[in-house]
N, C-alpha and C positions, 0 to 999 in steps of 0.2 A: 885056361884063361890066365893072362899075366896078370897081378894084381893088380890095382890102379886105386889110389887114394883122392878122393873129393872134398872139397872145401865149396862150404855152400854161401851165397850172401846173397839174403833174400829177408825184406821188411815185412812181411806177412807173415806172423809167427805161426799161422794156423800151417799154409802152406809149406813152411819152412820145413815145420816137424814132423809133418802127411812125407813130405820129399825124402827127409833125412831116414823116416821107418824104412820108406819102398827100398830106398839104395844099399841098405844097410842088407837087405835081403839077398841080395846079390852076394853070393861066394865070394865072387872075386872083387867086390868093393869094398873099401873102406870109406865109410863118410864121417872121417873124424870132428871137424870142428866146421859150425854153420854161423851164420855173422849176420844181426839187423842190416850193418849198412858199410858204405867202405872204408868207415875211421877204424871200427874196431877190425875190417878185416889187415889194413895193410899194418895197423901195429901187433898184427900176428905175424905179417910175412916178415916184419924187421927182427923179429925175433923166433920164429919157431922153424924147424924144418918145413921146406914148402912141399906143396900138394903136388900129385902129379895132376892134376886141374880143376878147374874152379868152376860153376854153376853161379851163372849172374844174372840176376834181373836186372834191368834199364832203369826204371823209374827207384831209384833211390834217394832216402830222405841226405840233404848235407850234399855227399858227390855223386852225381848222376855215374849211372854203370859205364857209357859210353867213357865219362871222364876215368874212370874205374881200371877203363882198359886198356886204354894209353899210358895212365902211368902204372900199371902192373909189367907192360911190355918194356918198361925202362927198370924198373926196380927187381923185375925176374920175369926177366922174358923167356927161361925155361920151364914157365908155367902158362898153361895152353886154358884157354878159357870158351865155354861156352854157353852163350847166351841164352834163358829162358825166362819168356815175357810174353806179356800180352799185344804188345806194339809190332804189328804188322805196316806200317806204314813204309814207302820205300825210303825217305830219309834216313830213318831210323836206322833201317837194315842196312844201305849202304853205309853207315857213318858206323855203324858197331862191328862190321865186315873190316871197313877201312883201318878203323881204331886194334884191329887184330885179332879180333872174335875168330874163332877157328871153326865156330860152327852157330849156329840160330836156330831156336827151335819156340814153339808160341807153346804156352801155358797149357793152351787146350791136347795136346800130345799126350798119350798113354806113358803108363811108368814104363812100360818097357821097348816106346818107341824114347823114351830117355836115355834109357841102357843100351839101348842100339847107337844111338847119337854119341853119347859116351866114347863106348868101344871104337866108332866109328875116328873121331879124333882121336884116339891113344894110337891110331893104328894112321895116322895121318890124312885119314879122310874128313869133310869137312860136311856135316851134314845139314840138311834147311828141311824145314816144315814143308809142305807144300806152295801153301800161299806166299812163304818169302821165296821160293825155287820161282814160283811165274814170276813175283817181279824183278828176280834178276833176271830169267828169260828174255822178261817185257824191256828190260836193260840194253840184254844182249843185240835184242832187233835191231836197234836203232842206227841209223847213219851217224861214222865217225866224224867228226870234223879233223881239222889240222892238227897235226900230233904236236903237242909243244915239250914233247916231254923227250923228244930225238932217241926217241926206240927205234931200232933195225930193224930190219925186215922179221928177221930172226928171231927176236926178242918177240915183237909182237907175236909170232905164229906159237913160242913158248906160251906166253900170256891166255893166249884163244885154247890152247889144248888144256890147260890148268883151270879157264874157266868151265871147263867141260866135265870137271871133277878125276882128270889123270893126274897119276904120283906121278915121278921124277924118274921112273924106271918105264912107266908106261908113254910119258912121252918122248919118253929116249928112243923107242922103239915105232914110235906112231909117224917123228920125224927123220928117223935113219939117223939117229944121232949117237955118239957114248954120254953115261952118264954124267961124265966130268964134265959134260959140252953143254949140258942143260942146268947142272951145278953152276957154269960159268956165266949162262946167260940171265938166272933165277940171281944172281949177286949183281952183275948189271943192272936189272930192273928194278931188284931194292933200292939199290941204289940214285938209281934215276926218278924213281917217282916214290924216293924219300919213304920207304916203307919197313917193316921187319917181318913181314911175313906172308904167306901165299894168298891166303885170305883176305889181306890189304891189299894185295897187291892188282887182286881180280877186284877189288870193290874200286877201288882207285881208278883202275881202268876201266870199268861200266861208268863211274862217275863220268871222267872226261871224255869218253864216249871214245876210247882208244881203241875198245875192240868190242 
């Protein structure tokens, strides 16, 4: 296993410190520094080496986690964040999807479906609980309206293979494409629906019902 270091920011000291034991147990984890809330986490990122990613609850006291995530994504958007909370709601999950949450997982999750979740984003996969995977299924159902966002044909069928949980290697191959071709159309689509990452970019697009 490659190493992977965790940064935790979570207001529940009980839960906090239950979290930081489990992860610590893992070989291949480091869970060096854990944070009540976002003030003390991002005047760590201004100063210390950053994580290779962050474990965030939603409901935070002062910046809520969703605000948490957007501006981590500007201040060090080389750190990959994922979400663990109790808000199963689909507002929630789309807006911390959208805000570039790499993965969503609810409180009630085993420590080592965490570790899996984890691993899962270090390796670019983007993992969901159950109950948030149906309602972005429950998302995916739905009839599109008029695209305002002027995605190609192309783009879209990119977007629809990524909602599906394919890397960039799998749906290069799923559309008869080369990778540079699906690198090209993934920089299109950031671009077009104003986004920095895969994970925003499918939530973005279940929001406006693009795909």
């Amino acid at each position: 296993m490659i190493p992977i270091n965790i940064w935790i920011v979570e207001d529940d000291t009980v839960f906090r410190r239950t979290l930081q034991r489990r992860l610590s147990r893992e070989k291949h984890i480091t869970c060096s520094r854990v944070f009540p809330s976002c003030i003390e986490f991002f005047e760590a990122i201004e100063t210390d080496v950053h994580p290779d990613m962050v474990l965030m609850d939603l409901g935070l006291p002062g910046m809520g986690g969703i605000e948490g995530i957007q501006k981590l994504a500007t201040k060090a958007p080389d750190v990959a964040v994922m979400v663990l909370t109790v808000f199963k709601e689909k507002d929630k999950v789309l807006q911390a999807l959208e805000a570039g949450a790499a993965g969503y997982l609810l409180k009630t999750a085993t420590g080592r479906e965490i570790v899996n979740g984890l691993q899962q984003v270090f390796m670019g996969g983007v993992p969901l609980s159950p109950a948030v995977a149906k309602v972005v299924l429950e998302e995916l159902r739905k009839p599109a309206p008029a695209d305002d966002f002027h995605l190609s044909a192309r783009e879209i069928d990119v977007l629809e293979q990524l909602a599906e949980g394919l890397s960039v290697k799998e749906i290069a191959v799923a559309l008869d494409i080369g990778r540079r071709t699906v690198a090209f159309h993934l920089e299109n689509i950031y671009s077009k629906l104003r986004v920095q990452s895969q994970s925003g970019a499918v939530a973005k697009a279940l929001r406006a019902g693009i795909i």
